[in-house]
N, C-alpha and C positions, 0 to 999 in steps of 0.2 A: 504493500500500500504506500510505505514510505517514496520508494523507487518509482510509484507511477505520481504520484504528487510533484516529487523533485523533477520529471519528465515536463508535466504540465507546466510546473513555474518557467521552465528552461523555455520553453516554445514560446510562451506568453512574453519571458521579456525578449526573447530574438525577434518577434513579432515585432513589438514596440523601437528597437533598436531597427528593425527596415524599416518602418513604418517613418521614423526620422529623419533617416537618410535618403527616403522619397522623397519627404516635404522639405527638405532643407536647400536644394536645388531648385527646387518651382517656386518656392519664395523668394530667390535669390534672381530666377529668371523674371521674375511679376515687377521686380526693384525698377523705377522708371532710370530712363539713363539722361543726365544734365547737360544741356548744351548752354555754353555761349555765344549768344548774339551781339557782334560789332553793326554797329549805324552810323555812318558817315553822320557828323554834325552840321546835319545842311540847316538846320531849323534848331530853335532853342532847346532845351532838353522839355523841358513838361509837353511844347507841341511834338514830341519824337513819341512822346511814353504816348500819347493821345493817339498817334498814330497805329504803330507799331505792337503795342495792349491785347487790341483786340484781335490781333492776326495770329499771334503769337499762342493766344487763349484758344482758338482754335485749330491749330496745327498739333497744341497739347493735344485735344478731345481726337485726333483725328490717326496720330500716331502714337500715342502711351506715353511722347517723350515729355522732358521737362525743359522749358527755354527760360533764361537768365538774358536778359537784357543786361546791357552794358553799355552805361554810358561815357561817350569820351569829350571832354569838354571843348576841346581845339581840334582843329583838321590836322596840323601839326603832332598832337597824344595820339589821335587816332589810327596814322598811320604809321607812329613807333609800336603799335600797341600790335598792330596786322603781322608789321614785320618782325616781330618778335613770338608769333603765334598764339596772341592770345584769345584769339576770338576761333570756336569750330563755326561757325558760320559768320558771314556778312555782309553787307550791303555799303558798297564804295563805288564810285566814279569809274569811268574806264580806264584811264591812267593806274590809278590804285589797282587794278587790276592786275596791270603787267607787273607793279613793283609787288603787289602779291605773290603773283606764281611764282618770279625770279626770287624774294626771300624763303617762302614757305612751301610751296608748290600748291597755294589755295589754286582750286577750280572754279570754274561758272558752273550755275544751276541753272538758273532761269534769268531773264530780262523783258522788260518791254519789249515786242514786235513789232508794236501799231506805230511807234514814231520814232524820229531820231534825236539826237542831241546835238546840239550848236551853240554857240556864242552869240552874242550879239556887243555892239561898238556902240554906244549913244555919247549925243555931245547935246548942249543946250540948245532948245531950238531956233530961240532969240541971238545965239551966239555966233561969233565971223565964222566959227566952221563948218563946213560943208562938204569937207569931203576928208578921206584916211589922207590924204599930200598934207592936208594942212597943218597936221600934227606932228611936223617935226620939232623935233627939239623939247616938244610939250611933256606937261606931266599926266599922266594916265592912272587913273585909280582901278585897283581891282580885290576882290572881295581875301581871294588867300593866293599865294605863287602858285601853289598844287591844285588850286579847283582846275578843273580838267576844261571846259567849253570857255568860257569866263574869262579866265587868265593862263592859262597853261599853251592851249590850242592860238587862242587871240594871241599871245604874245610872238608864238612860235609864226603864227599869217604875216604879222606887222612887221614883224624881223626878216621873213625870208621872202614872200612875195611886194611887201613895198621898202621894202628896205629900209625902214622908219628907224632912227635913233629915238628915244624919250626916256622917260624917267619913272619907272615905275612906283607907286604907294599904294602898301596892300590896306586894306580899312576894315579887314574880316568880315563882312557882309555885304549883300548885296545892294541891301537898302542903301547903307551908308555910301556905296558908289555913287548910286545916282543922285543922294543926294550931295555927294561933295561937288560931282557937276553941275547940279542947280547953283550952289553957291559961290561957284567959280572958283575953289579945289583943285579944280582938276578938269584938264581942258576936255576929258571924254573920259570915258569908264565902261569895262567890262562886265557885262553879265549873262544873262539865257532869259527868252520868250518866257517862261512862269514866270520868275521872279518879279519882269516888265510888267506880265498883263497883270500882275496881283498889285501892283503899285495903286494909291487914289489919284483920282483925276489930276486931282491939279499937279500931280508930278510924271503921272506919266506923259501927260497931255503936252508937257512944255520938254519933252525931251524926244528927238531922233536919232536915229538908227541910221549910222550910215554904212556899216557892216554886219555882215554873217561869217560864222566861218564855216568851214566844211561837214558838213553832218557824219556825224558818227553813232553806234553801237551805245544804247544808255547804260545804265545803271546795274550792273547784277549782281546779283546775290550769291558769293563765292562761300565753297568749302573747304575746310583746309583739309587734308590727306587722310590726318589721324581719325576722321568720320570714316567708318567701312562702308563699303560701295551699298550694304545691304541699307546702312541707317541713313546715307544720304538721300540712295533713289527713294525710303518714303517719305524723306523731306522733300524732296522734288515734289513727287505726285502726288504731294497733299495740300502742296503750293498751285499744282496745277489744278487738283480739283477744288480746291478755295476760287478760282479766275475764273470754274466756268458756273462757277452761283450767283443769281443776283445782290445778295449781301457782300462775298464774296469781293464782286468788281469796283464795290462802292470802298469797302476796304484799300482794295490795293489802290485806286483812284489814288489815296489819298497820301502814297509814297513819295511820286508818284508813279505806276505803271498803267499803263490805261490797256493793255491787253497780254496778259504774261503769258510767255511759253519758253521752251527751253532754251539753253546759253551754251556756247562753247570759248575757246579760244580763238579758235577761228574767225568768231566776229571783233577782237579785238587787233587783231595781225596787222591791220591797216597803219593802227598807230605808231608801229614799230617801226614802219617809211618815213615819221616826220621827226623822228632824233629828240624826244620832246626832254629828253634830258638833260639837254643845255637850259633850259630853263628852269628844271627841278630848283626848288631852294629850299636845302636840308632844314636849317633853321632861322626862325625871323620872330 
């Protein structure tokens, strides 16, 4: 009797002891996994979190994972922060792009389709100038050296196709461009179509456009390596299935992307023709 009791207890706790080391792995598989989010400081941080909030609360519900926002205060922090790997995913310029892959080997995911990205040149309207000749010698405002359309592309047009001399001041914003050129600052100033048509009348209305630069590849949303292919493509397809819902496009709208689908390198290669790293400026 003793011998079959000690039999039973034996089963009973070998039971208990597999019984553990079944669930000890499926709890550990169920563990969400944490991702960092880098965001280009195109916009002040509370309108970033307002943004980006509710995309992020959704891509949770959609793949089990967990997203950590991360904010970087300066364009300057944000991309020491890229090139030091600290963000598994994020949303940079095209330029930040290439200095992405070449520091870390981040990838593209996805980007805007529907449109492209450019520069735009405004000078006051009431002002003697009228055209990119008349700006030599002048001083030119632009929001940071690294914004990509803005100041990076613009400078690298002014420099090699009109062979402008001038005097660069960055003002970190865009606002602040056009308005150092209202207030005669700055004989023209760099920025992009949003930032213009979101301006109030009385400034956008008193200020022209006398250039473009060459359209380019927007904004994408890059991974860096140490994501395996399995956890990015459901970041991917979860981004793409957030762009084909109507809540969805309203969201991304407000990045902004007005119709997201997938990204590679390849749509950045172009910028690798214009040497834009003569005009990179480390720090300022």
């Amino acid at each position: 009797m003793k011998k079959t009791v000690a039999i039973l207890c034996a089963s009973v706790v070998a039971l208990m002891l597999l019984s553990v080391n079944v669930w000890v792995p499926t709890a550990q598989a169920t563990e969400k996994k944490v991702f960092k989010i880098g965001v280009v400081p195109q916009f002040e941080a509370r309108r970033l979190h307002e943004i980006w909030t509710p995309i992020l609360n959704t891509l949770e519900e959609e793949t089990g994972y967990h997203f950590e926002l991360v904010g970087s205060p300066t364009i300057p922090a944000f991309e020491k922060e890229f090139s030091e790997g600290a963000f598994d995913f994020a949303y940079m310029n095209p330029y930040h792009a290439l200095m992405a892959e070449a520091a870390q080997g981040y990838q593209p995911l996805v980007r805007d389709v529907k449109r492209s990205l450019f520069g735009i040149l405004v000078v006051a309207k009431d002002g003697d100038i009228k055209k990119v000749e008349d700006l030599q010698g002048k001083t030119l405002a632009f929001p940071a050296p690294n914004a990509l359309a803005a100041s990076l592309q613009m400078r690298q047009e002014l420099h090699d196709n009109f062979k402008l001399d001038f005097k660069p001041i960055y003002v970190k914003t865009h606002d602040s461009v056009y308005y150092n050129v209202l207030l005669g600052d700055a004989a023209a100033g760099g920025g992009v179509q949003k930032t213009f048509n979101s301006q109030a009348p009385q400034i956008r209305d008193n200020l022209l456009i006398i250039h473009q630069t060459t359209p380019v590849a927007p904004h994408p949303i890059m991974v860096h390596p140490r994501v395996n292919a399995v956890q990015a493509d459901k970041v991917k397809q979860a981004l793409l299935h957030l762009g084909s819902t109507d809540v969805g496009k309203v969201m991304l709208a407000n990045i902004p992307m007005k119709q997201i689908g997938e990204a590679t390198m390849a749509d950045y290669e172009p910028l690798k023709q214009l040497h834009l790293e003569r005009f990179v400026v480390e720090s300022y």
